[in-house]
Phi, psi and omega in degrees: 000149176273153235278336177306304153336303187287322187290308180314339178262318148334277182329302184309321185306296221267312164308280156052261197275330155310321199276312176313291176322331175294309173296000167238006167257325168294320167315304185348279180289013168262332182280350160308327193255358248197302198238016173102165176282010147310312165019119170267165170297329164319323198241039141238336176264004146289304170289340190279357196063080185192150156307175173277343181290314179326299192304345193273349204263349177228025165212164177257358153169198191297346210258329184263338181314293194310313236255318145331314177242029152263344205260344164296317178285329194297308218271343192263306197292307160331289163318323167276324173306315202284339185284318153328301200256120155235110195279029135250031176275156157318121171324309178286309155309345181277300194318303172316308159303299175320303158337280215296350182255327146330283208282352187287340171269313160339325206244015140266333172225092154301295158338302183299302170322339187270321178315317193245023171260047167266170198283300198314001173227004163322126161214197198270331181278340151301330199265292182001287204257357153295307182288335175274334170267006159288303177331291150002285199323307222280309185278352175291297191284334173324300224284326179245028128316308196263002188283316151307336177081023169243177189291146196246012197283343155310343175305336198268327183261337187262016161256322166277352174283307169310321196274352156302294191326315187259002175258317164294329156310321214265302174289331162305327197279326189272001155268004194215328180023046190281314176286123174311189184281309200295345199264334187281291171359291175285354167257329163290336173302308192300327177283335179272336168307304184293292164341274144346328187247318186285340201284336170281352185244009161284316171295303193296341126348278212272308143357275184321302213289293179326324163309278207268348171289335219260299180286000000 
C-alpha cells in the first residue's frame, strides 16, 4: 500500500477514537447526573452500552475518564463566560451575566460539579481555573478602580477573596437549593457590587488622608 493510504488510514483511526472518547465522556456525564458524583465506572459503560473493558481502550482508568469530563466542563464553562462578559458594559450587568453564565452550567451538571468542587478531588485543573476566574474578578475591580481614578494594587487578593466568596455560595446552593438560580444571582451580585463600592470609597479614603498628610 502507498504511504498515503497508510496515513490516510492513520488519520481515520485517530479521528475514530477521539470522536468515541467524547462519546464516552458524554455517557460520562449523564450517569454523573443520573447516580451522583459516586458514579461507578460500571454505570458509566452502562450508560455508553459497552463493557467496562472498551471504556479501558480510551481512558487509563477511572481518574483520566473523570479528568476527561473536568476538561469538557473547563472548556463549556469558558465558553459561556467569554461569550458573556463584555467589559464595556456596566458593572452590575458583567457581574450579572457573568453569575448567570457560571452558575448555568452549575445548574446543568450539578452532580458533576459537586464531584469536582469535592476537597477530594481538587486537581491542578481546578485550582487552574479557579485561579482564572479569580483573575476575572480581579481585572473587574482593577478596570473600575483605576475608571475612578483610584489606586487599584490591591485588586489581585479582593478578587480571589470574591471568588472564594461564590464558590462558597455555589456549594451551598447545590447542597440545599432552598433558593432558584436567578435568587443566588441578586445575592452575589449585591456582594461583589457592594464590594466594589467600598473598596473604591476605601481607597478614595485613603487618597484624601494621603492628600492632607502631605500639605
Amino acid at each position: 500500500r502507498r504511504s498515503s493510504d497508510l496515513n490516510a488510514g492513520t488519520e481515520r483511526w485517530r479521528v475514530h477514537r477521539l470522536e468515541r472518547r467524547e462519546e464516552f465522556v458524554d455517557a460520562a456525564l449523564r450517569a454523573l447526573e443520573k447516580y451522583g458524583p459516586d458514579v461507578a465506572v460500571a454505570q458509566i459503560a452502562a450508560e455508553a452500552r459497552v463493557a467496562k473493558p472498551r471504556l479501558y481502550r480510551h481512558f487509563d482508568d477511572k481518574a483520566d475518564l473523570f479528568s476527561a469530563v473536568q476538561d469538557r466542563i473547563s472548556a463549556l464553562l469558558w465558553e459561556r463566560l467569554t461569550a458573556a462578559l463584555n467589559p464595556d458594559e456596566a458593572p452590575a450587568n458583567l457581574v450579572r451575566r457573568g453569575l448567570d453564565a457560571f452558575l448555568s452550567v452549575v445548574d446543568e451538571y450539578p452532580n458533576t460539579f459537586r464531584m469536582l468542587i469535592h476537597p477530594g478531588f481538587t486537581t491542578e485543573r481546578v485550582l487552574e481555573d479557579s485561579k482564572k476566574i479569580a483573575d476575572v474578578l480581579a481585572a473587574l475591580i482593577s478596570g473600575q478602580l483605576l475608571a475612578m481614578g483610584v489606586d487599584a494594587d490591591g485588586a489581585e487578593p479582593w478578587g480571589h477573596a470574591l471568588n472564594g466568596a461564590v464558590a462558597g455560595a455555589t456549594y451551598w446552593w447545590l447542597e440545599h437549593r432552598t433558593i432558584s438560580k436567578e435568587t443566588l444571582i441578586g445575592h452575589l451580585s449585591t456582594v461583589i457590587l457592594g464590594s466594589l463600592e467600598r473598596i473604591a470609597a476605601f481607597r478614595s479614603e485613603e487618597r484624601r488622608v494621603g492628600k492632607e498628610c502631605r500639605s
